[in-house]
N, C-alpha and C positions, 0 to 999 in steps of 0.2 A: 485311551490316555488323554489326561485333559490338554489343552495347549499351552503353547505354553506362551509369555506376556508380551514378546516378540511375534508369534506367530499370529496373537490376537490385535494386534495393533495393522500386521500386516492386510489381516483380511479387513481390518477398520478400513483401510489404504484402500484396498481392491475396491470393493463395496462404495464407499463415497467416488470411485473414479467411475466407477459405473452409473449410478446416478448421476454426475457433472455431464457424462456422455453423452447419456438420452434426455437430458435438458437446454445444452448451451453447445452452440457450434464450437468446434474446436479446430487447433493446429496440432497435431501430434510432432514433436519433433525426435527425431532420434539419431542422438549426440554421441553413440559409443559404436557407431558401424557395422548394428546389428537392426534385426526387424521387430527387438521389443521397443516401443516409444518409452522413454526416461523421462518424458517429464509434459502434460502437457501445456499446453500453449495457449491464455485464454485475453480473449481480447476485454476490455472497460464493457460495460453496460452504455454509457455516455448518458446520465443525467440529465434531464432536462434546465439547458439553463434559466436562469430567475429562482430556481428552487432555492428555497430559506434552508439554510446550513440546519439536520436535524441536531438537538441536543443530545448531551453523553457528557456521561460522568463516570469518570473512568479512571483507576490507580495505575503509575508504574511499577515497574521490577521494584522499587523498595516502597512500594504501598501508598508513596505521595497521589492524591487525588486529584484530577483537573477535571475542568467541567468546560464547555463550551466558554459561558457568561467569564471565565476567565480572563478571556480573548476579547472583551468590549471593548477596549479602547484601540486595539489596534486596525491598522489601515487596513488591514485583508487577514486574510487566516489561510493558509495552504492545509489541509487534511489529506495525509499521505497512509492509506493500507501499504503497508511492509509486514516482513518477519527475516528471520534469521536465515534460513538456510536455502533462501531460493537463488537460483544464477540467477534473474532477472536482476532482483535487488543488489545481490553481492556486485554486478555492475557499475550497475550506480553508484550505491551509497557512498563513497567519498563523494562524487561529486555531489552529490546533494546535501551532505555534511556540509562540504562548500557555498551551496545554492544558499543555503538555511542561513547562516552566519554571515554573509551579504543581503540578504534581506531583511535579516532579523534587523538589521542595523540600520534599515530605511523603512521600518515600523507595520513592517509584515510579517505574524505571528507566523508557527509552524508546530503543527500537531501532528505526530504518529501513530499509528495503532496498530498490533497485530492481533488478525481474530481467527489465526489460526487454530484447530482444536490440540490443545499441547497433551491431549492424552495419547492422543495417536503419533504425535509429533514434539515429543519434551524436550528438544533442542530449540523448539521456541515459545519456550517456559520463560519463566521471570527473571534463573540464572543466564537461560540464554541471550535474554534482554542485556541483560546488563552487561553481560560480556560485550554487544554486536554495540550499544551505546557508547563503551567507551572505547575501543578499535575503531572503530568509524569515526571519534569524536564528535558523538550527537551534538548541539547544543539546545537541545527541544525537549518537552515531554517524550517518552516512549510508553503508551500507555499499554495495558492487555486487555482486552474486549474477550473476555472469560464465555458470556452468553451468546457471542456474535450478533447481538440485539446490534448496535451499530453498526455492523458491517452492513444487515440485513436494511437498515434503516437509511443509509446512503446508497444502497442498489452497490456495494463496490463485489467484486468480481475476482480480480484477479494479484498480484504483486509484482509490483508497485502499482498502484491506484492511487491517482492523484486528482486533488479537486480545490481549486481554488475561488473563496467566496469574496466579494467587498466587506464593504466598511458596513452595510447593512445586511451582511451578513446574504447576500443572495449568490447563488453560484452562475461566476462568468467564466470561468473555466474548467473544463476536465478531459483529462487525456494523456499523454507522454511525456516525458520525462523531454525525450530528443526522440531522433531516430536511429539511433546506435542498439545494436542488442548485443547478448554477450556471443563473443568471435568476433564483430562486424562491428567497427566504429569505436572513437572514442568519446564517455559520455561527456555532455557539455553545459546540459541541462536548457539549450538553446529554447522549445518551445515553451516550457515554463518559467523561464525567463523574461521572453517576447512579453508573456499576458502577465506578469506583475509588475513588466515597466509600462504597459499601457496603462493597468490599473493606475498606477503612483501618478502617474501623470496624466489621468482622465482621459486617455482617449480610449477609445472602442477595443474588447481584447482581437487579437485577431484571429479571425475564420478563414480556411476552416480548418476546425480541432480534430485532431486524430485521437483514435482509442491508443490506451494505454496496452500493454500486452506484456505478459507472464504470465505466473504458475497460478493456478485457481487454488483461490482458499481453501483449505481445509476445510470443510462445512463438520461437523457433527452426526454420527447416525444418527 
């Protein structure tokens, strides 16, 4: 009997968890007080800082295209990996709904992207998008990174992955949101906060940067 499109998606699941496994150290965490892990736990890569923000051009849930060179005039650029259905994110994202619209307003862009594989995962598809954009009250691009070419091309990892570049575009921060997770803490957005008011105001961001930590991308078989 063939499978059927749930059960092929599932083994997509397995398969890509297996591969994440025997490549990238992990946290298993398990949330339902059993011995299967729900969901694993993946820390940021942490970027080398100075690195030149790579390009991407890339459409939202309704096909609008942003490109990096968009973002030229502004003071900084935050490049945030999200998606739809991970606890990590669902954490957050008010607050950074919040974060986004306080700094959008002191000339610090904010770009998203999920490069999740939405075959395996079509809750964070383009409907999905646009559902989680406007419940959150995005006020930013929400792009989909369809090839995961730029996820692969910032080294990001996990969701929420965050990275904050200057004015010429070189990356002085990446790492966490806070240090709240979901059970634990309320978010505040306090460490990404810290490095774009030192940006704004030229001083040094501060060290040291912790990795960011969530669900691992979806990669693609």
């Amino acid at each position: 009997m063939a499978p059927t499109s749930r059960q092929a998606r599932e083994a997509r699941r397995v398969a890509a968890m297996d591969r994440l496994m025997t490549s990238r150290p992990q946290l298993l965490l398990f949330v339902d007080g059993s011995n299967i892990p729900c969901m694993a736990a993946t820390e940021s890569t942490m970027l080398a800082l100075g690195t030149p923000a790579p390009a991407f051009r890339l459409a939202d849930f309704n096909g609008k295209v942003s490109s990096l060179e968009d973002f030229a005039a502004a003071r900084g650029l935050v490049v945030a990996f999200i998606c739809n259905h991970c606890p990590y994110v669902k954490h957050m994202r008010n607050e950074f709904a919040r974060f986004a619209r306080d700094y959008q307003a002191q000339g610090i862009s904010v770009v998203a992207i999920c490069s999740n594989d939405t075959s395996a995962y079509p809750q964070d598809g383009p409907e999905g998008m646009a559902e989680e954009a406007r419940s959150a009250g995005y006020t930013f691009p929400y792009l989909l990174d369809a090839t995961q070419s730029v996820a692969r091309a910032y080294d990001a990892a996990c969701t929420p992955d965050l990275y904050l570049f200057d004015a010429q575009r070189k990356l002085v921060y990446r790492g966490q949101f806070d240090d709240s997770r979901p059970g634990r803490g309320t978010p505040t957005g306090k460490d990404l906060r810290a490095a774009c008011d030192a940006l704004l105001s030229g001083a040094g961001v501060p060290a040291p940067q912790k990795p960011s930590l969530g669900c691992n991308i979806k990669w693609k078989s």
